[in-house]
C-alpha positions in Angstrom: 19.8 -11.4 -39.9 20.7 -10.2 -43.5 21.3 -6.6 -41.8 24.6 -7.8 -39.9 26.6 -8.7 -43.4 26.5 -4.7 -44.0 27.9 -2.3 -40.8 25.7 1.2 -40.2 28.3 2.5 -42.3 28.2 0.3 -45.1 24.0 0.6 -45.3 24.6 4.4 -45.6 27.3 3.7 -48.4 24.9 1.6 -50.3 22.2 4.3 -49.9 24.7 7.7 -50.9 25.2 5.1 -54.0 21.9 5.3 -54.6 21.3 9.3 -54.2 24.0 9.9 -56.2 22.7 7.7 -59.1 19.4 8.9 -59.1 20.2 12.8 -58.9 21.2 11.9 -62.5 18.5 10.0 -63.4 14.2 9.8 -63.6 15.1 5.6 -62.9 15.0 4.4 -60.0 17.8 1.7 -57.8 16.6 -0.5 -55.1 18.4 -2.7 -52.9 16.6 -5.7 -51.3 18.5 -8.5 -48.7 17.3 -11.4 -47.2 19.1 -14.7 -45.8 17.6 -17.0 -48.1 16.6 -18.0 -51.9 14.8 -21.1 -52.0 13.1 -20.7 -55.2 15.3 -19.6 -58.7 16.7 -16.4 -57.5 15.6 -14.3 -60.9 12.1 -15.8 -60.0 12.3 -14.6 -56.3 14.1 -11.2 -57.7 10.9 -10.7 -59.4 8.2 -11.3 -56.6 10.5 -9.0 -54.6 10.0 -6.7 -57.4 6.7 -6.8 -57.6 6.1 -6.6 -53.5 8.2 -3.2 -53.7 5.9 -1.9 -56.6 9.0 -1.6 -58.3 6.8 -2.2 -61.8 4.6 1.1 -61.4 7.5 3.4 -62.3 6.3 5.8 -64.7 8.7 5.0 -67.4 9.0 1.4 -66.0 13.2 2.3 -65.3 13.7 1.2 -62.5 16.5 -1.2 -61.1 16.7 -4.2 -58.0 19.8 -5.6 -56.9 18.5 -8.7 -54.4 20.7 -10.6 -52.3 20.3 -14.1 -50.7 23.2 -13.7 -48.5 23.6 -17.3 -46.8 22.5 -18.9 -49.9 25.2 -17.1 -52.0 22.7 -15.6 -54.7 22.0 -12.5 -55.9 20.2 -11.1 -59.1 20.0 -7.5 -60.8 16.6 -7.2 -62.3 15.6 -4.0 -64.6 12.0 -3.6 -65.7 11.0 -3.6 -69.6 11.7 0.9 -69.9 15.8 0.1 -69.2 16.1 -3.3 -70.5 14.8 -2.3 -73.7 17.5 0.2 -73.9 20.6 -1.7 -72.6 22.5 -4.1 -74.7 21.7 -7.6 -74.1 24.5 -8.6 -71.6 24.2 -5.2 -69.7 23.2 -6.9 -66.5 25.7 -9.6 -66.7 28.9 -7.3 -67.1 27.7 -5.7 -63.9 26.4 -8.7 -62.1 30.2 -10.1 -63.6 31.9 -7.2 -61.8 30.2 -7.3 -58.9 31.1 -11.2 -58.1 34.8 -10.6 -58.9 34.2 -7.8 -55.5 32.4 -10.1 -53.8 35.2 -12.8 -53.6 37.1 -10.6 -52.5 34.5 -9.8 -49.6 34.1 -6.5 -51.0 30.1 -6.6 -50.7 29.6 -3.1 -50.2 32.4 -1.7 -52.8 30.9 -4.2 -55.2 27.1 -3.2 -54.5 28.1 0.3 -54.4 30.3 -0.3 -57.9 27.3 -1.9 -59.6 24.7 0.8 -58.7 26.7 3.5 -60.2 27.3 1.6 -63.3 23.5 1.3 -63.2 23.0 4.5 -62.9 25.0 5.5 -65.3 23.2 3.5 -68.0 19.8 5.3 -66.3 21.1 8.8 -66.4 22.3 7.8 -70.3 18.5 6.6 -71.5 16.3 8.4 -69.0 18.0 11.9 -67.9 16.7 14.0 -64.7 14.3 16.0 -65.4 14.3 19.0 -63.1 10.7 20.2 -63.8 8.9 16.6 -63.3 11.3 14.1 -61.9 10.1 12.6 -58.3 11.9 9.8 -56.3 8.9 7.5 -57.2 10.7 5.0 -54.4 12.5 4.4 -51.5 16.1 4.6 -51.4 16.3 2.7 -47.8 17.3 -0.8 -48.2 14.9 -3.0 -47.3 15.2 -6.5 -45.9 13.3 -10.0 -46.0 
């Protein structure tokens, strides 16, 4: 089961991550786990994306960071709103980062790590708006 890797603790790290990012930003941060990737894991990244209707953002900003834990994969996928913003090898300085914590066994600092450095790119591009902003998404973690 993909939920033992992270503690009760750890899950509510990863989702105070993604609070914190999103008070600061109209994007939206998503984090999806499952055991295994048998297809490419951007291509699976994407059909995950599209299951969590992760593509009907209104500004199309919004973020997934999927896991494949046994199979060792993992993919951060932005829609077309932020990746039309970010420089080109945004998502590989974070993705970068985040393996360097994972070897480590640092899953949840590394997750957490990459979601505020996310975040931070969101709340740069696509501010909070106070009068209009809703949490268009869930900020649960959801599993395969």
């Amino acid at each position: 089961m993909p939920e033992k890797l992270f503690s009760a603790s750890d899950r509510s790290s990863i989702i105070a991550a993604i609070k914190a990012a999103e008070r600061k930003t109209s994007g939206e941060l998503q984090v999806h786990i499952e055991n295994h990737c048998s297809d490419d894991v951007m291509d699976r990244a994407a059909e995950v994306f599209e299951i969590l209707k992760m593509h009907k953002t209104k500004e199309r900003n919004a973020v997934l960071f999927y896991l494949a834990i046994e199979d060792h994969k993992f993919a951060i996928l932005g829609d077309c709103g932020i990746n039309a913003v970010v420089p080109e090898n945004f998502w590989v300085e974070i993705k970068d980062m985040m393996i360097d914590q994972f070897k480590k066994g640092a899953y949840t600092q590394g997750l957490c790590k990459g979601i505020e450095l996310s975040g931070q790119a969101l709340q740069k591009h696509f501010p909070f708006d106070r009068k209009g902003d809703i949490n268009e998404l869930p900020d649960e973690i959801s599993f395969g």
